[in-house]
mmCIF file of the N, C-alpha and C atoms, coordinates in Angstrom:
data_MODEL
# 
_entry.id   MODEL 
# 
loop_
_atom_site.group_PDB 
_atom_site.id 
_atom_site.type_symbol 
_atom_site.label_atom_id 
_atom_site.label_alt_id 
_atom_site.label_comp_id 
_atom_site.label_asym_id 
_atom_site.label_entity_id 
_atom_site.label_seq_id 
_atom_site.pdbx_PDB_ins_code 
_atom_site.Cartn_x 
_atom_site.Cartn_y 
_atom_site.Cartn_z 
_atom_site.occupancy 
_atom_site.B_iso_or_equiv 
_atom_site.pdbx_formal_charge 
_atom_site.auth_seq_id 
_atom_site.auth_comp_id 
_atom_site.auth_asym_id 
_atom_site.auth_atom_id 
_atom_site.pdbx_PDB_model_num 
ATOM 1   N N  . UNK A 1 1  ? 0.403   3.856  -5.650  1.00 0.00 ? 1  UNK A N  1 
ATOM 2   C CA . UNK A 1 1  ? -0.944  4.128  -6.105  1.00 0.00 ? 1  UNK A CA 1 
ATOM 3   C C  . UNK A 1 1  ? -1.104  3.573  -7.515  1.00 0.00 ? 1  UNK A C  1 
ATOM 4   N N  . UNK A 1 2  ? -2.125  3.114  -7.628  1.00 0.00 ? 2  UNK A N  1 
ATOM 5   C CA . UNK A 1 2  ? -2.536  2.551  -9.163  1.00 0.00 ? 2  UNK A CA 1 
ATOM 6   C C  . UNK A 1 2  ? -4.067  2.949  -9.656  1.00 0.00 ? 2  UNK A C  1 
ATOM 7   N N  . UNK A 1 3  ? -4.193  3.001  -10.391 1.00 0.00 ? 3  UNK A N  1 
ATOM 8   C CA . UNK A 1 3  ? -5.621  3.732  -11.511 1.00 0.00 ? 3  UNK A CA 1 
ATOM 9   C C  . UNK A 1 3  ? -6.425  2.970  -11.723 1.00 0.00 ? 3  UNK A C  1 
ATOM 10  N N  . UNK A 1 4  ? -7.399  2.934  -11.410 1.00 0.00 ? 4  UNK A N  1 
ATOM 11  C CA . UNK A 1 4  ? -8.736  1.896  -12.283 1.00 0.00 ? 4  UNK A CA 1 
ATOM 12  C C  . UNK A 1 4  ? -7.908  0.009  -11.563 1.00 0.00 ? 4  UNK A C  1 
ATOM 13  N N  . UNK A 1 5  ? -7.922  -0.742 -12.233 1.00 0.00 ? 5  UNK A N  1 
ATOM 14  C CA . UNK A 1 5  ? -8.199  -1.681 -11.972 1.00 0.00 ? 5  UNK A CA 1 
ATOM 15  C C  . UNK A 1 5  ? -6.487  -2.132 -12.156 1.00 0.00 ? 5  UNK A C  1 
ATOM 16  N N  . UNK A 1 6  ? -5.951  -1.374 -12.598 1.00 0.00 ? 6  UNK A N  1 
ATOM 17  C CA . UNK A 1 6  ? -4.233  -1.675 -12.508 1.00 0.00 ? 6  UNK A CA 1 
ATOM 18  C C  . UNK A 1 6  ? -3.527  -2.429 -11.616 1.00 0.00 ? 6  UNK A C  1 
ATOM 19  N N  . UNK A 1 7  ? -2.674  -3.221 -11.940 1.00 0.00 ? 7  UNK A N  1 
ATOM 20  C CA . UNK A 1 7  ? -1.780  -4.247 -10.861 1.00 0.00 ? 7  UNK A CA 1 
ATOM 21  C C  . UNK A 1 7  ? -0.320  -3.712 -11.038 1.00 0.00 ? 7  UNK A C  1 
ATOM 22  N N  . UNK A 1 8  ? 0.268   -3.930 -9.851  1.00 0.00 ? 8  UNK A N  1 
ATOM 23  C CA . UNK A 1 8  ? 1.836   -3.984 -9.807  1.00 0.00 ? 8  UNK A CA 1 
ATOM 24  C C  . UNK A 1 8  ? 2.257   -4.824 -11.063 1.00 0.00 ? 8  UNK A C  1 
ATOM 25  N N  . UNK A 1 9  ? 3.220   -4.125 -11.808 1.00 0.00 ? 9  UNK A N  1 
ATOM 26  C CA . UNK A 1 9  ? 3.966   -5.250 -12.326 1.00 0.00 ? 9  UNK A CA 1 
ATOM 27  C C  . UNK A 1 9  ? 4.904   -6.124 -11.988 1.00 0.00 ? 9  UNK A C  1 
ATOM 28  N N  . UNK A 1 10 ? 5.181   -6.862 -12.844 1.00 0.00 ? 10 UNK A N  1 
ATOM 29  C CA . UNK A 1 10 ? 6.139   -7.700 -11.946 1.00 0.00 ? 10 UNK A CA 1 
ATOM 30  C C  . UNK A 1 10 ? 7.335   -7.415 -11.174 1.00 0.00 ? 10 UNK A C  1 
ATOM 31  N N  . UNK A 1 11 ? 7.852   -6.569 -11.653 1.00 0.00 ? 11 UNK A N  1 
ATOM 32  C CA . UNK A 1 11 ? 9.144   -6.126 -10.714 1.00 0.00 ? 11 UNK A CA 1 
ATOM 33  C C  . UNK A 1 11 ? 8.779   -4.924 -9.755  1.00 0.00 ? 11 UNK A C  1 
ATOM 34  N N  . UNK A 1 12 ? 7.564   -4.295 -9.828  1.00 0.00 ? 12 UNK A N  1 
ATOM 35  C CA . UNK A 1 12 ? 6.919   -3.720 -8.734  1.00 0.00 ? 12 UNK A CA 1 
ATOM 36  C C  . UNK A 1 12 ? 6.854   -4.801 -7.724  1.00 0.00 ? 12 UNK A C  1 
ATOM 37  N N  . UNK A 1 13 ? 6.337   -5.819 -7.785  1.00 0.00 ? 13 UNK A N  1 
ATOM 38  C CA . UNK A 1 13 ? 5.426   -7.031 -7.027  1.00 0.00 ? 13 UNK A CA 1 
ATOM 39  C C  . UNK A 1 13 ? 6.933   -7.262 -6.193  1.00 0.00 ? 13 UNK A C  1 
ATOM 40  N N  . UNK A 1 14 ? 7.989   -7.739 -7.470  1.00 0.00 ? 14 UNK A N  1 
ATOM 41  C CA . UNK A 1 14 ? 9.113   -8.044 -6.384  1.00 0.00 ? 14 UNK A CA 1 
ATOM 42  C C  . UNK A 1 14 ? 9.730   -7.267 -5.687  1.00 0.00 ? 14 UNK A C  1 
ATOM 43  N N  . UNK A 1 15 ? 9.764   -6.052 -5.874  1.00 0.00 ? 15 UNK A N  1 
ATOM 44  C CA . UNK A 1 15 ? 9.761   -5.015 -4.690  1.00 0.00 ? 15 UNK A CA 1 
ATOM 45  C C  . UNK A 1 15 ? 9.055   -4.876 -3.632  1.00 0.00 ? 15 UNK A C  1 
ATOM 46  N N  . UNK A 1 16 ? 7.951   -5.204 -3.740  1.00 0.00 ? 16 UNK A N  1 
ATOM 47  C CA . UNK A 1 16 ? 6.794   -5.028 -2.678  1.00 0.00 ? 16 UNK A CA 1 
ATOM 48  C C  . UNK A 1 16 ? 6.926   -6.060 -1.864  1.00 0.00 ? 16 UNK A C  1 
ATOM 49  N N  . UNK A 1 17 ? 7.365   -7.565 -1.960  1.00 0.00 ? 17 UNK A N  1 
ATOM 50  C CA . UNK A 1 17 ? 7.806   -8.746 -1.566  1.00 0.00 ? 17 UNK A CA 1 
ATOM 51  C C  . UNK A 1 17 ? 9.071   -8.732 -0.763  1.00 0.00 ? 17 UNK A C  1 
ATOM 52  N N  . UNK A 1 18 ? 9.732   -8.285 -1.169  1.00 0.00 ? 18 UNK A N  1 
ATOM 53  C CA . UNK A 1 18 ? 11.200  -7.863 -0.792  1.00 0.00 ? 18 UNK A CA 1 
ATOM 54  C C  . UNK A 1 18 ? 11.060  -6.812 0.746   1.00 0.00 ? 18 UNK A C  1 
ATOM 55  N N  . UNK A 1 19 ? 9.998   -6.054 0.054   1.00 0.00 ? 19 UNK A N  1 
ATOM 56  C CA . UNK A 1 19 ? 10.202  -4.702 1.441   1.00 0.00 ? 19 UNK A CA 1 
ATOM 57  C C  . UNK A 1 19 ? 9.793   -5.590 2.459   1.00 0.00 ? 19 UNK A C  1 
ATOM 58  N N  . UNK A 1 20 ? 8.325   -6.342 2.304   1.00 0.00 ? 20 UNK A N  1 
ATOM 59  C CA . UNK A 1 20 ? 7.246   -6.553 3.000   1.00 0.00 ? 20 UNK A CA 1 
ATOM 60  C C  . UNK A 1 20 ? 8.334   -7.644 4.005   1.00 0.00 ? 20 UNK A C  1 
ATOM 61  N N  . UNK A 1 21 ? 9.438   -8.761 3.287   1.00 0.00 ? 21 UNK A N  1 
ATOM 62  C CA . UNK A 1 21 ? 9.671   -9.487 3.755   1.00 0.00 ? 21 UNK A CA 1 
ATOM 63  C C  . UNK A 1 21 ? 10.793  -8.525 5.089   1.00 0.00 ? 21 UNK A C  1 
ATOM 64  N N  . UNK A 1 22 ? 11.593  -7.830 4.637   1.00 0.00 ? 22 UNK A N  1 
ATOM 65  C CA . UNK A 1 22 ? 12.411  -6.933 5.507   1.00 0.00 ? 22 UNK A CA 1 
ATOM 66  C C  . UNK A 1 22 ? 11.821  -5.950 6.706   1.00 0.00 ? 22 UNK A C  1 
ATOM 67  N N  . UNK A 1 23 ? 10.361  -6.303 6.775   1.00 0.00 ? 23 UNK A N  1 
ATOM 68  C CA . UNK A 1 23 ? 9.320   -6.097 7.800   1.00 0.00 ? 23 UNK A CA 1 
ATOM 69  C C  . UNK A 1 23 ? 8.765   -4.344 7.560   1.00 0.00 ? 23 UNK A C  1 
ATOM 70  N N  . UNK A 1 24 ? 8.765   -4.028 6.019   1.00 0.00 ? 24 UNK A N  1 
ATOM 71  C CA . UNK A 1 24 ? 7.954   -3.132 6.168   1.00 0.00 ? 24 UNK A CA 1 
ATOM 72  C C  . UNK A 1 24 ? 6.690   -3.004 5.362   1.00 0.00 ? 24 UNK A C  1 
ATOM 73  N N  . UNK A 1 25 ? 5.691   -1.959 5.795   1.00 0.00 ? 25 UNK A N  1 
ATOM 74  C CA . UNK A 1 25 ? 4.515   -1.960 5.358   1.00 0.00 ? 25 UNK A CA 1 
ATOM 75  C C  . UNK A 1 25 ? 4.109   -1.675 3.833   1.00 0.00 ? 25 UNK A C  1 
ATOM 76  N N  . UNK A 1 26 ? 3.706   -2.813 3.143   1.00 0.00 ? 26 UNK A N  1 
ATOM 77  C CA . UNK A 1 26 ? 3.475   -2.339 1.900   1.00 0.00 ? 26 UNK A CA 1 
ATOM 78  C C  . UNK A 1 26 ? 1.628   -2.482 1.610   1.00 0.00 ? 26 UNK A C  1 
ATOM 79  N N  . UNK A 1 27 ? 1.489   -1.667 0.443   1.00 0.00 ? 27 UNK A N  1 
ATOM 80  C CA . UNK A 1 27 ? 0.115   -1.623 0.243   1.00 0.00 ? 27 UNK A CA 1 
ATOM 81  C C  . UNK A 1 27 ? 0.014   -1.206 -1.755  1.00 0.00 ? 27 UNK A C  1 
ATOM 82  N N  . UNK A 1 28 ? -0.587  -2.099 -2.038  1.00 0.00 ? 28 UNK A N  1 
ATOM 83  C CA . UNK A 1 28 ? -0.970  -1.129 -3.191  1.00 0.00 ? 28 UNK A CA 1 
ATOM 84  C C  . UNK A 1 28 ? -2.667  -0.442 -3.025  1.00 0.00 ? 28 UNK A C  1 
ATOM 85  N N  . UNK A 1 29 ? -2.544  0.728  -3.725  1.00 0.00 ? 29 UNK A N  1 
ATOM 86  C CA . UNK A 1 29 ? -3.669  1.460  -3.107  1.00 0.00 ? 29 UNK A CA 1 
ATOM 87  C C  . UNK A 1 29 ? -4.349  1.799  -4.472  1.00 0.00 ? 29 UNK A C  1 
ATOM 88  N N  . UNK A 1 30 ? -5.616  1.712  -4.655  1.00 0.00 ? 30 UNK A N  1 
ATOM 89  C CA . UNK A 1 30 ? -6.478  2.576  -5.854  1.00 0.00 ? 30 UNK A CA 1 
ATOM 90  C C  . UNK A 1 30 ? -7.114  3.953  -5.746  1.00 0.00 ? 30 UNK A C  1 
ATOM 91  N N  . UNK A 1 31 ? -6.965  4.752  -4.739  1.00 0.00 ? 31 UNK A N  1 
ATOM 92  C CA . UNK A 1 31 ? -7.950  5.882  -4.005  1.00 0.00 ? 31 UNK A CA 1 
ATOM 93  C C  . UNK A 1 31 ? -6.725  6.130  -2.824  1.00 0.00 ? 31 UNK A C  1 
ATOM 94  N N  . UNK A 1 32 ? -6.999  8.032  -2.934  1.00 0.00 ? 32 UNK A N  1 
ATOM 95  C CA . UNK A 1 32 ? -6.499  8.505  -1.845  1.00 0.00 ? 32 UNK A CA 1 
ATOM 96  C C  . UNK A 1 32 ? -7.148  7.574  -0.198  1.00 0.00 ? 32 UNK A C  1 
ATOM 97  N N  . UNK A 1 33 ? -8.730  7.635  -0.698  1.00 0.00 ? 33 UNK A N  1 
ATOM 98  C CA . UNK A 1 33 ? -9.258  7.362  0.960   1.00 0.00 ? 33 UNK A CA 1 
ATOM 99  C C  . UNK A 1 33 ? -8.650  5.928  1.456   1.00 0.00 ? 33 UNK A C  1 
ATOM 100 N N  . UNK A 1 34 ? -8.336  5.167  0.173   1.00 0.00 ? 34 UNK A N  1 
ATOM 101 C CA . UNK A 1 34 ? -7.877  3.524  0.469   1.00 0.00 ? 34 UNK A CA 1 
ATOM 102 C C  . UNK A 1 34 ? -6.690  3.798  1.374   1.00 0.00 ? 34 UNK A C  1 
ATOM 103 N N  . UNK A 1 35 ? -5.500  4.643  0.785   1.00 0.00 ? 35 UNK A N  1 
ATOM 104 C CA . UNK A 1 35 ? -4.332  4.980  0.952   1.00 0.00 ? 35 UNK A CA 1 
ATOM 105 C C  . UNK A 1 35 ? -4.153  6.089  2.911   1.00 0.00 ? 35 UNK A C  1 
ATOM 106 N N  . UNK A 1 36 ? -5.082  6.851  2.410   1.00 0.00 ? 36 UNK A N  1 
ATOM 107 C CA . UNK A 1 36 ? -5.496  7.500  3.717   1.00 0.00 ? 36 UNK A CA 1 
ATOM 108 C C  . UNK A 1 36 ? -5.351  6.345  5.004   1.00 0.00 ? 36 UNK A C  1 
ATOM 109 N N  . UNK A 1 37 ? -6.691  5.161  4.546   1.00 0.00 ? 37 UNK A N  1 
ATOM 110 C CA . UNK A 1 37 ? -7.078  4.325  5.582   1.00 0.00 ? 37 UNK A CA 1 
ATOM 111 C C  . UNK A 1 37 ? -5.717  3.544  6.147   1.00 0.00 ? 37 UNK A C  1 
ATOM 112 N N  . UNK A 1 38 ? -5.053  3.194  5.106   1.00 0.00 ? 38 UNK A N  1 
ATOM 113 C CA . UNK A 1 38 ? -4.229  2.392  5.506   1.00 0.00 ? 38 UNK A CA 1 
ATOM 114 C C  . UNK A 1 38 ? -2.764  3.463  6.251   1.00 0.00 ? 38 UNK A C  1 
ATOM 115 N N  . UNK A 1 39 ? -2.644  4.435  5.920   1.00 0.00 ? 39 UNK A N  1 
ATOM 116 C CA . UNK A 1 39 ? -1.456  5.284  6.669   1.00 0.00 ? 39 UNK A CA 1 
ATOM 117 C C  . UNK A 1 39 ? -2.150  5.166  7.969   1.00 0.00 ? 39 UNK A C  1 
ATOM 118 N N  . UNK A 1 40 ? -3.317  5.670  8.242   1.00 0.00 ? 40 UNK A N  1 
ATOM 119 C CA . UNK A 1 40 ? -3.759  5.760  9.152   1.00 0.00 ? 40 UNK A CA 1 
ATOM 120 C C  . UNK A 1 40 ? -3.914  5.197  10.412  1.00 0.00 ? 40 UNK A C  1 
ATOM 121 N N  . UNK A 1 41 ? -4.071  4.086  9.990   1.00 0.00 ? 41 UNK A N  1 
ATOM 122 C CA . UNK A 1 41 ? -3.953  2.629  10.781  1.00 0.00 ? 41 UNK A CA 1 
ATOM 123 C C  . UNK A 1 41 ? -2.711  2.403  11.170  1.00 0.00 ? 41 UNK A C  1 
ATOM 124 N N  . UNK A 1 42 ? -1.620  2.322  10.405  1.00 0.00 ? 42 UNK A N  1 
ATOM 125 C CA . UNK A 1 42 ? -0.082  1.820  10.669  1.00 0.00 ? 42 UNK A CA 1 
ATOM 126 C C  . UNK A 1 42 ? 0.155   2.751  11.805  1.00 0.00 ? 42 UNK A C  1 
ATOM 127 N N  . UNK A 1 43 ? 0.139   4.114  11.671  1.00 0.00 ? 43 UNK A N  1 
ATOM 128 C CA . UNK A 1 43 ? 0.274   5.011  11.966  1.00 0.00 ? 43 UNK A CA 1 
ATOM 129 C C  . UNK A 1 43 ? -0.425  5.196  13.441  1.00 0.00 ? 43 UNK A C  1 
ATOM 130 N N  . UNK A 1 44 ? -2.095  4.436  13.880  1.00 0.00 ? 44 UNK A N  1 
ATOM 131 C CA . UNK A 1 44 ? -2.828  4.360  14.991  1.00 0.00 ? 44 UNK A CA 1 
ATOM 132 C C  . UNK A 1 44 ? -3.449  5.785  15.456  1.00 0.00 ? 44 UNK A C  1 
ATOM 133 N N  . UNK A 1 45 ? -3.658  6.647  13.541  1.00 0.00 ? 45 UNK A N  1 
ATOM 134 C CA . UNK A 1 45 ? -4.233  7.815  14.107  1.00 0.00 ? 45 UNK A CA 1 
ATOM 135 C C  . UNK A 1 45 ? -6.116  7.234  13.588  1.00 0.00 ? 45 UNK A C  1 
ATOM 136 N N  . UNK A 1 46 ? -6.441  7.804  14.255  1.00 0.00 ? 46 UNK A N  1 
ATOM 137 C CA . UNK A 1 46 ? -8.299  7.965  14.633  1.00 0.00 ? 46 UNK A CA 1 
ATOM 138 C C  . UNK A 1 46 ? -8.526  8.082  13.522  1.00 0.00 ? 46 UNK A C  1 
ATOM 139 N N  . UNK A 1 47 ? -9.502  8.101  12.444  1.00 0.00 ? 47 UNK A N  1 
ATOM 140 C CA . UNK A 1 47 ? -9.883  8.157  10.909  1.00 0.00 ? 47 UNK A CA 1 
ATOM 141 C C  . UNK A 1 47 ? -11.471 8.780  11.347  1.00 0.00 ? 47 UNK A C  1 
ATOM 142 N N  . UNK A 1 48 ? -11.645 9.513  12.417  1.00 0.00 ? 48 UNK A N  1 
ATOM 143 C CA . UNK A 1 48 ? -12.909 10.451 12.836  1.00 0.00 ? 48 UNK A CA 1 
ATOM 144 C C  . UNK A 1 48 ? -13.233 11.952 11.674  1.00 0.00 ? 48 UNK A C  1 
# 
């Protein structure tokens, strides 16, 4: 999760690169609902 308009830093980024490449789901998120949406989805629950 990140605040306002915030970016990964760089050795965040290469973490996030690293996971993503080892086939898992990464996201940076600004908002619970962003974060919500996207569990949600991976996950294939209904967002009703």
């Amino acid at each position: 999760m990140k605040y306002g308009k915030n970016k990964p830093t760089k050795d965040q980024q290469k973490r996030l690169d690293a996971l993503f490449v080892q086939g898992y789901e990464v996201a940076v998120c600004h908002s619970y609902e962003e974060a919500k949406g996207i569990i949600s989805k991976y996950l294939g629950i209904c967002n009703n």
